[in-house]
KOLRO-406666 format. One record per atom (N, C-alpha, C): x, y, z. Coordinates in steps of 0.05 Angstrom, whole numbers, padded with zeros to 5 digits, always signed. Each point is the difference from the previous one (the first is absolute). Example, Ala and Ser with C-alpha at 12.3 -4.5 7.8 and 13.67 -1.06 7.14 Angstrom:
# KOLRO-406666
+00264-00114+00156-00018+00024+00000+00018+00024+00000-00007+00021-00014+00016+00024+00001-00015+00022+00014
***
This chain:
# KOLRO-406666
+00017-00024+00000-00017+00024+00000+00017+00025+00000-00001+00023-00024+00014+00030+00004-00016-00002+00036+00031+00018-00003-00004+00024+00033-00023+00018-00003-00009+00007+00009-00018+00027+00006+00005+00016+00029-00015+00033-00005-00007+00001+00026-00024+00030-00002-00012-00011-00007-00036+00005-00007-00012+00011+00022-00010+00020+00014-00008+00010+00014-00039-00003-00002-00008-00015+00020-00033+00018-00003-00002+00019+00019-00021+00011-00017-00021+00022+00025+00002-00006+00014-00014-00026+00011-00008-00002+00028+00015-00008+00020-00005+00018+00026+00014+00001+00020+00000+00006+00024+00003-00006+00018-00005+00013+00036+00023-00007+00015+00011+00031+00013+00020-00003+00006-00008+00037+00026+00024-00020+00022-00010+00025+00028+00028+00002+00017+00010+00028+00008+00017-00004+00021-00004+00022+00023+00014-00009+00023-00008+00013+00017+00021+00007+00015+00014+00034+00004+00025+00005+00012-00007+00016+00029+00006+00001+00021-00006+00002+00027+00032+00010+00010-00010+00034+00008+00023+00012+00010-00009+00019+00020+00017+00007+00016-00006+00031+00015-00031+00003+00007+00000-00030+00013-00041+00002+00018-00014+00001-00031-00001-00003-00014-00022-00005-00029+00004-00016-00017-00015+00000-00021+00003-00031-00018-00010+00016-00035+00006-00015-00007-00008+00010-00025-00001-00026-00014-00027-00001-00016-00003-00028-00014-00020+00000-00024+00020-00009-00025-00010+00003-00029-00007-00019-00011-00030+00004-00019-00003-00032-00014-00012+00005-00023+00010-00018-00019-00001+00008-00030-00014-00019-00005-00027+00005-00021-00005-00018-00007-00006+00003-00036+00013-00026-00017-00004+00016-00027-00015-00020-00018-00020+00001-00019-00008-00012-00015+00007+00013-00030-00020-00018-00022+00008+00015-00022-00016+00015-00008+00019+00010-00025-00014+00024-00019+00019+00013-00018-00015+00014-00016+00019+00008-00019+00024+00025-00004-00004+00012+00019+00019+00010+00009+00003+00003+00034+00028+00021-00003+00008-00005+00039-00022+00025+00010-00018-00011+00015-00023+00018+00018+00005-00006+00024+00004+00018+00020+00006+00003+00019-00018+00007+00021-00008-00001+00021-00017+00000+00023+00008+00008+00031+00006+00024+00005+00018-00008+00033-00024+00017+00011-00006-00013+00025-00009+00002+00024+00022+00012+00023-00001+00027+00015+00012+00015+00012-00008-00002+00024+00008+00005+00030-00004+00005+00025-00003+00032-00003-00024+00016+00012+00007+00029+00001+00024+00010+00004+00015+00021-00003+00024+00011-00004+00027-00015-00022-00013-00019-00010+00021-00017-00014+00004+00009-00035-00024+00015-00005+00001+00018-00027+00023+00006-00011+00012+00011+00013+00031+00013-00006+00022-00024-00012-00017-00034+00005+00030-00014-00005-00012-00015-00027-00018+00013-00006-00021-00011-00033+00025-00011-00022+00008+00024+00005+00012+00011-00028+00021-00027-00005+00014+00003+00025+00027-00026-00003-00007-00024-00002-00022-00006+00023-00018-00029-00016+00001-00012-00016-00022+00026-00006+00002-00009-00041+00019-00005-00017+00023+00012+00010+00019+00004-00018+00020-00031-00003+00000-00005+00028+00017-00029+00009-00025-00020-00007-00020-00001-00001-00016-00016-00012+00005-00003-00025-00003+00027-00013+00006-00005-00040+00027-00012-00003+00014+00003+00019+00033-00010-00005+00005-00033-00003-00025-00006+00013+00004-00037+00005-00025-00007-00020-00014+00007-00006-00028-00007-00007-00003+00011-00029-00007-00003-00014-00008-00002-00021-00022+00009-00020-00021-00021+00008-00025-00004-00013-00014-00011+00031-00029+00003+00000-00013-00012+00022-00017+00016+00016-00022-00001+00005-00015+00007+00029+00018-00007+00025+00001+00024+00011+00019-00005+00026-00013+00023+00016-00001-00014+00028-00012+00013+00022+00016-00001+00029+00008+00028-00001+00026+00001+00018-00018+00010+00028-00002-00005+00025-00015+00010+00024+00022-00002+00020+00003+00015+00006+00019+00013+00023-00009+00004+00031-00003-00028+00021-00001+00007+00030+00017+00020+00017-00009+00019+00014+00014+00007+00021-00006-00008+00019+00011-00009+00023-00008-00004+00023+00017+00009+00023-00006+00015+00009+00020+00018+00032-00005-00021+00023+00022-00001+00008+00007-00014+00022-00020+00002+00025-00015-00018+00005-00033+00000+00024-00013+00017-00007-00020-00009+00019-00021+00023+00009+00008+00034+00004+00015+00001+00013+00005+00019+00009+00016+00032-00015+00008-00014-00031+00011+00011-00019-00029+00017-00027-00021-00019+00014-00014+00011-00023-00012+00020+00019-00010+00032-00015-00019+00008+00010-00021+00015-00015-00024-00002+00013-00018+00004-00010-00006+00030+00000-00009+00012-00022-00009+00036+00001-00032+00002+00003-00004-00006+00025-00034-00006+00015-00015+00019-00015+00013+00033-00004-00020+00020-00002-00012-00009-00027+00024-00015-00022-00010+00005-00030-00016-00028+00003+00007-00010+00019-00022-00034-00001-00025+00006+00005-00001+00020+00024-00025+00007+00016-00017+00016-00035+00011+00017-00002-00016+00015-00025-00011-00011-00026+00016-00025-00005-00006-00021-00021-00031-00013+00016+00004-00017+00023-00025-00009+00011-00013+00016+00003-00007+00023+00006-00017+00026+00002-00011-00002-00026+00012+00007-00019-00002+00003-00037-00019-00032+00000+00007-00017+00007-00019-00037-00011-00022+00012+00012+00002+00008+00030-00025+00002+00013-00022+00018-00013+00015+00018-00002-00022+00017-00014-00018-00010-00024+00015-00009-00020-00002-00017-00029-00023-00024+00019+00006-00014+00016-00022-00016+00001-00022+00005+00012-00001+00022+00016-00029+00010+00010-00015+00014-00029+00020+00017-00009-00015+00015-00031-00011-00015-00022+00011-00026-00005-00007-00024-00013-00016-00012+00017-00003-00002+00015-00017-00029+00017+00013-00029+00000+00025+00003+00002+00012-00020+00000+00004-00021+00023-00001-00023+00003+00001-00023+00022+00033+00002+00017+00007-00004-00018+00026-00007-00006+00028+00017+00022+00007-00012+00019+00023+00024+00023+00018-00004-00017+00021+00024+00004+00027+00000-00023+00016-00019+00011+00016+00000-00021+00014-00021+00003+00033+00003+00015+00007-00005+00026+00028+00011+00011+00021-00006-00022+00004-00028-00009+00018-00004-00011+00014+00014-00022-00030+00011-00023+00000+00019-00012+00009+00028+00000-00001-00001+00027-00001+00037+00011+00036-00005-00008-00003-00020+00019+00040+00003+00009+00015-00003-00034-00010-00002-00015+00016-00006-00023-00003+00021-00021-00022+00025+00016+00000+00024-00020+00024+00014-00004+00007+00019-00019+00018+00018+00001+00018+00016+00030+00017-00002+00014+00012+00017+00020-00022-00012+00024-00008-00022+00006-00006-00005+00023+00021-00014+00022+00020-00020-00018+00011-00008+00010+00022+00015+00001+00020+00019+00016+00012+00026+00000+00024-00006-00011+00007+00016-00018+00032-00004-00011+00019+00000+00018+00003+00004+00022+00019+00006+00016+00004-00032+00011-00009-00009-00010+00011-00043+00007+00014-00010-00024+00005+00027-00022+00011-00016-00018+00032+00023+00001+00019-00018-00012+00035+00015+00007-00009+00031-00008+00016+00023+00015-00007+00021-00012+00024+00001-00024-00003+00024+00001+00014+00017-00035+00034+00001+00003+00014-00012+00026+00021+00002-00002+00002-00023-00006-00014-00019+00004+00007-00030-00010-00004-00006-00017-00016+00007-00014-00010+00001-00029+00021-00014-00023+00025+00008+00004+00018-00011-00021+00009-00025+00005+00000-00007+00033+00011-00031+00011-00025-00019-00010-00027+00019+00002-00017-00024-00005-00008+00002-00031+00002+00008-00013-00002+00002-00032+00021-00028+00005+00034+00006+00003+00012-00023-00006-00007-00026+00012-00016+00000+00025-00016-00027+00007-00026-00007-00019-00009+00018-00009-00009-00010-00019+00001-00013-00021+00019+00014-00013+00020-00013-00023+00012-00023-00001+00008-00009+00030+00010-00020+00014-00021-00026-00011-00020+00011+00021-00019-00028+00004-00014-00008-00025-00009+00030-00026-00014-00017-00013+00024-00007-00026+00027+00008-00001+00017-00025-00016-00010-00020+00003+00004-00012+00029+00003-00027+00011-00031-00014-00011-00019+00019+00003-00029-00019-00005+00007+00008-00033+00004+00014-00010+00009-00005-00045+00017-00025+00003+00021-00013+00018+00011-00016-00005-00014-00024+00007-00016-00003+00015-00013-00020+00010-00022-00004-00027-00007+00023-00013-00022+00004-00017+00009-00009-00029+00020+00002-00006+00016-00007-00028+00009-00027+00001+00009-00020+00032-00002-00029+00010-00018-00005-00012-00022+00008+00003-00030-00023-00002-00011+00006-00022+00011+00022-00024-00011+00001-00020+00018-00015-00021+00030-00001+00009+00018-00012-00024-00012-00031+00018-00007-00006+00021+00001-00034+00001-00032-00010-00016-00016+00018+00001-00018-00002-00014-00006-00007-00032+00026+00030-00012+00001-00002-00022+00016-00034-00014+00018-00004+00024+00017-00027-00005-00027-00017-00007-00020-00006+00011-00017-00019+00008-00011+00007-00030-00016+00030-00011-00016-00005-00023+00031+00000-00024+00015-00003+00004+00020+00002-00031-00004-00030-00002+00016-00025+00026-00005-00024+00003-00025-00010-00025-00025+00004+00009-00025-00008-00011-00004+00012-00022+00010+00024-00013+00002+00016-00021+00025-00022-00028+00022-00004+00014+00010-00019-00016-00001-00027+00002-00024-00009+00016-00007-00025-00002-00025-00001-00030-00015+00016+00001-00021+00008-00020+00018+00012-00023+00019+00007+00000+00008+00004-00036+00013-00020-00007+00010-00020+00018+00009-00028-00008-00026-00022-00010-00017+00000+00007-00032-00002-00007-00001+00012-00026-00003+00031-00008+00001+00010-00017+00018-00015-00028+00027+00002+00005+00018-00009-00011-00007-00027-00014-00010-00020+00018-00002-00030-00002-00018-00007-00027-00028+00023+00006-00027+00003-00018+00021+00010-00024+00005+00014+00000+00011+00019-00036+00013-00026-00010+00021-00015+00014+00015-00021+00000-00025-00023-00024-00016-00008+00018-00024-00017-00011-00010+00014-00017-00018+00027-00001-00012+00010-00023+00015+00003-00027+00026+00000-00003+00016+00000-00017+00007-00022-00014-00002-00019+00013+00007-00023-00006-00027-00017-00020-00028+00011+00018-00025-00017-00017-00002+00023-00017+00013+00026-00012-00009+00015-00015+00015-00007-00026+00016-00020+00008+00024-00001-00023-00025-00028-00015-00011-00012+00023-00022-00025-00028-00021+00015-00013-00010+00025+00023-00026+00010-00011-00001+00006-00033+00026+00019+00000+00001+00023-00024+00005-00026-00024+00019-00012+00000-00004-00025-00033-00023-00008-00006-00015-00009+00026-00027-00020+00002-00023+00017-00005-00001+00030+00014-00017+00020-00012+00006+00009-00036+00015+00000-00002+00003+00008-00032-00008-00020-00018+00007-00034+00010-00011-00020-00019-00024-00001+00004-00021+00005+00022-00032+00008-00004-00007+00011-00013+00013+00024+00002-00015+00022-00015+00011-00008-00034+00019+00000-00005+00000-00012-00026-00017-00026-00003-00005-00019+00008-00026-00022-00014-00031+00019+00007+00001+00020+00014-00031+00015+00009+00001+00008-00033+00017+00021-00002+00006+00018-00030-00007-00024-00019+00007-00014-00001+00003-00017-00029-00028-00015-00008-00016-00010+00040-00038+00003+00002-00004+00014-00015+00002+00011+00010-00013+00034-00011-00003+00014-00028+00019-00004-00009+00009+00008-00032-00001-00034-00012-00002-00012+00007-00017-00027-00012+00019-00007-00027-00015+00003-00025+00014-00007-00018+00010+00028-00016-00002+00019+00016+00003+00029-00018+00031-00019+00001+00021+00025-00030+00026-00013+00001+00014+00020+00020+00014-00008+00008+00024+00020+00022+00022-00004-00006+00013+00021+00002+00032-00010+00003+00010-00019+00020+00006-00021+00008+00017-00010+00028+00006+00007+00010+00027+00017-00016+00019+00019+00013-00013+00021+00029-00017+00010-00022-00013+00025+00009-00027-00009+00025-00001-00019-00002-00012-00010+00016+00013-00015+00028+00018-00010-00002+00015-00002+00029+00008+00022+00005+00007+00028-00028+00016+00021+00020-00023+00018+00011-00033-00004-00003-00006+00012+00003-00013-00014+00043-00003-00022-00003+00000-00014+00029+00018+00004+00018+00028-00004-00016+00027+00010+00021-00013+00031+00007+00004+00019-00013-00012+00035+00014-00018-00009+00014-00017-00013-00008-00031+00002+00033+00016-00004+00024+00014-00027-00005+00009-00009+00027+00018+00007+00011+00018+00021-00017+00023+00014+00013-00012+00024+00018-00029+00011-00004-00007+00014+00014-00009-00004+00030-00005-00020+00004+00000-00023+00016+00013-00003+00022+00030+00001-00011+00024-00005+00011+00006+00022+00016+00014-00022+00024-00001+00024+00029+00025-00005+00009+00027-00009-00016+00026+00006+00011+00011+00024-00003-00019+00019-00011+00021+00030+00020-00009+00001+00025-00035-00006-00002-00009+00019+00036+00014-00020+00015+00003-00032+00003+00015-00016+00020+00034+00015-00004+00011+00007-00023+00027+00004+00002+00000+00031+00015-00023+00015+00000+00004+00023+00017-00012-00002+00027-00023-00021+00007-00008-00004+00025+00033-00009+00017+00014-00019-00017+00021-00006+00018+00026+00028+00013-00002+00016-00026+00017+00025+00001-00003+00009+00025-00030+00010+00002-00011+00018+00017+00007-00020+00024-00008-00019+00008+00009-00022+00022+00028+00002+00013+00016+00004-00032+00033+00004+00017+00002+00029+00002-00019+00018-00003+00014+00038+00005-00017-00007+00034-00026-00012+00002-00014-00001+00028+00024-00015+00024+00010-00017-00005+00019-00015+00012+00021+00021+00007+00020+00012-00022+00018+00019+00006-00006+00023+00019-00025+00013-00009-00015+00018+00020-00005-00013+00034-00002-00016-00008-00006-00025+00033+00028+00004+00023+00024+00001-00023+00028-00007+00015+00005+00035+00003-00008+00012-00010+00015+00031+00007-00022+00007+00032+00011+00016+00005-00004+00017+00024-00008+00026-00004-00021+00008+00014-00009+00032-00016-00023+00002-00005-00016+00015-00005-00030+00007-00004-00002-00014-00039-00007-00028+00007-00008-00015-00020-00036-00008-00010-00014+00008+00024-00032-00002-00010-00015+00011-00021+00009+00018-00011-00009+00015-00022+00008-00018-00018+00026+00001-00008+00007-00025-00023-00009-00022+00000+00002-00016+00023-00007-00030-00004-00040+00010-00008-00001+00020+00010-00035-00002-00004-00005+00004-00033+00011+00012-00006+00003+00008-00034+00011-00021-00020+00008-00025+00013+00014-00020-00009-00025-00013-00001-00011-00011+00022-00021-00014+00007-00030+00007-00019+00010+00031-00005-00023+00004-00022+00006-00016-00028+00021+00011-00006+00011-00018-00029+00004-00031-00002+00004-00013+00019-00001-00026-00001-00032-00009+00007-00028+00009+00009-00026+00000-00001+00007-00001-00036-00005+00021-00005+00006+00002-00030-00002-00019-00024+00028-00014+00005+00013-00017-00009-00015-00027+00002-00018-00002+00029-00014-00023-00002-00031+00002-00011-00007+00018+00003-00027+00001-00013+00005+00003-00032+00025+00010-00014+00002-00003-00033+00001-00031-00001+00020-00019+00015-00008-00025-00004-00037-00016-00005-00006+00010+00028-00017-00012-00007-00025+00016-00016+00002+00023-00011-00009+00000-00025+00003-00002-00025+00019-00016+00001+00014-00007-00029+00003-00039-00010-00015-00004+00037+00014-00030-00004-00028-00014-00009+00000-00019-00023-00036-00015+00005-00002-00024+00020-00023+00005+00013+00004-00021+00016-00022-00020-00007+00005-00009-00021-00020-00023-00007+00011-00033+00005+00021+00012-00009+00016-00038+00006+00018+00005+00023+00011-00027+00011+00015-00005+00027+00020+00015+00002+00010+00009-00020+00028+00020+00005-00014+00022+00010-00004+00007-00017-00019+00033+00009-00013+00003+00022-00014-00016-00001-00011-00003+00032+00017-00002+00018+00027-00010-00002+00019-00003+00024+00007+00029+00010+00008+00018-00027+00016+00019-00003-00022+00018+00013-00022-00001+00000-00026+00017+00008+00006-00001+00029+00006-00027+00018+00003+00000+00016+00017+00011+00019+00029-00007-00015+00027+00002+00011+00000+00037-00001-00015+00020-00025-00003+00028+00003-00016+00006+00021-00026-00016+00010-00009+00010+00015+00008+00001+00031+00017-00025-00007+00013+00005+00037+00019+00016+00005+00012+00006-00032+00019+00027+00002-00004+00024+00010-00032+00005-00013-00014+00027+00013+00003-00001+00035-00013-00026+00002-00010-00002+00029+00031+00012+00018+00024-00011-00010+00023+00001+00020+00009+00024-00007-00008+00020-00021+00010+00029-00005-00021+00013+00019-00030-00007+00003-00012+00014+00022+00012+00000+00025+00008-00019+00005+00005-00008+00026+00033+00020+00002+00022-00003-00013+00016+00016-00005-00009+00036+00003-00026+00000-00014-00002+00034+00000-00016+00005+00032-00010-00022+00016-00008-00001+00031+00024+00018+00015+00022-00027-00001+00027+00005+00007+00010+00027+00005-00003+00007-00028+00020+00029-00007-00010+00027+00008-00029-00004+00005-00008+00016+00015+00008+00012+00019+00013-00019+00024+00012+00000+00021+00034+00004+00008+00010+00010-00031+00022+00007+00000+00014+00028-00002+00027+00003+00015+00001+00027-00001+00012+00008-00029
***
């Protein structure tokens, strides 16, 4: 089997660094898509560290839905505090709203505490730290991109595996279709020449002109370019398999042309006698394992 090292989308990956009474804890989670879309979830006051995020995210990542959420957590109870007046005025604000509505419904605390500036900035490092904890940041979510790029290259190992188990499949069919195409095309042209000669009965014909005119039907017939290009495309998908790098677009564009290649077969092949019918077969499971291939590639970076 070529080497690969094929990356998918998908991925979940979290770390958690704990210093100076607090913690800080990141978790990525990425699926696919067609390009790199990004998602971060912030702790109030954490706005300011957007920018770098993103930036060390695009650096490892690629292509993909990715959802970066960022815990803070201050050391106990006793680190968080609460700004009562803006809590009190929020529940004042529900209360009101549900007497003016007629509503059942008591607010909800958990809710309160998770509004804007309830929970008081002053539990989170102030502005002289700012630059130690940017680099703890930087710190911890490397470590979860590295944990996150683990489980997407072991992943991608896993679909390349089953990816060149199915073009060996592929391979095997062109192998056979080529082989019953080589009886079809003589055996189709001597039909159609005794059909022609039914047909035209005792009118006179040329001979000549009459096998050369059965050979053309049946050469049109003939499907050793699309198998000699289904295989092409097979070895540029394979090469693409062993490089490293944002390969999903191509192999997907491959996968279109080799679809292609099998549906000209089987509209070109007759399937009235046993050959044909084989070859009807052996194309159609070709389709089936190029679907299954374009499943795959979905999921690649």
């Amino acid at each position: 089997m070529a080497k690969h090292a094929l990356k998918s989308m998908t991925g979940f990956a979290q770390a958690r660094l704990e210093q100076d009474g607090w913690a800080l804890r990141i978790s990525l989670r990425s699926v696919n898509h067609r390009f790199l879309d990004l998602h971060l979830r912030l702790p109030e006051g954490f706005q300011a560290f957007e920018t770098r995020i993103r930036q060390a995210v695009r650096d490892r990542v690629r292509r993909g839905h990715v959802d970066v959420t960022l815990h803070f957590e201050p050391a106990g109870p006793a680190a968080v505090n609460v700004n009562r007046e803006l809590a009190a005025a929020y529940l004042h604000a529900a209360e009101e709203l549900r007497r003016q509505f007629g509503l059942k419904t008591e607010p909800d605390l958990a809710a309160i505490l998770r509004l804007p500036g309830v929970i008081d900035s002053s539990a989170l490092p102030d502005e002289e730290h700012a630059d130690l904890l940017g680099q703890r940041i930087n710190a911890c979510l490397g470590e979860a991109l590295a944990r996150l790029e683990e489980m997407r290259l072991s992943e991608g190992l896993h679909l390349g595996e089953e990816m060149f188990a199915r073009l060996r499949a592929i391979t095997e069919h062109a192998a056979r279709i080529e082989e019953i195409a080589g009886r079809v095309r003589p055996a189709y042209a001597r039909r159609l020449e005794a059909r022609l000669k039914e047909l035209l009965g005792d009118t006179p014909v040329d001979p000549a002109r009459l096998t050369q005119e059965a050979a053309l039907l049946a050469e049109r017939g003939d499907i050793c370019e699309e198998v000699s290009r289904l295989r092409s495309h097979v070895q540029q998908f394979e090469k693409l398999l062993a490089e490293a790098g944002e390969v999903g677009k191509k192999l997907d564009f491959l996968l279109q042309e080799m679809q292609r290649e099998a549906n000209t077969m089987l509209s070109k092949t007759p399937g009235v006698e046993a050959d044909g019918l084989a070859i009807t077969d052996l194309a159609l499971e070709v389709k089936s394992l190029i679907e299954k291939l374009r499943e795959q590639v979905q999921n690649i970076e």
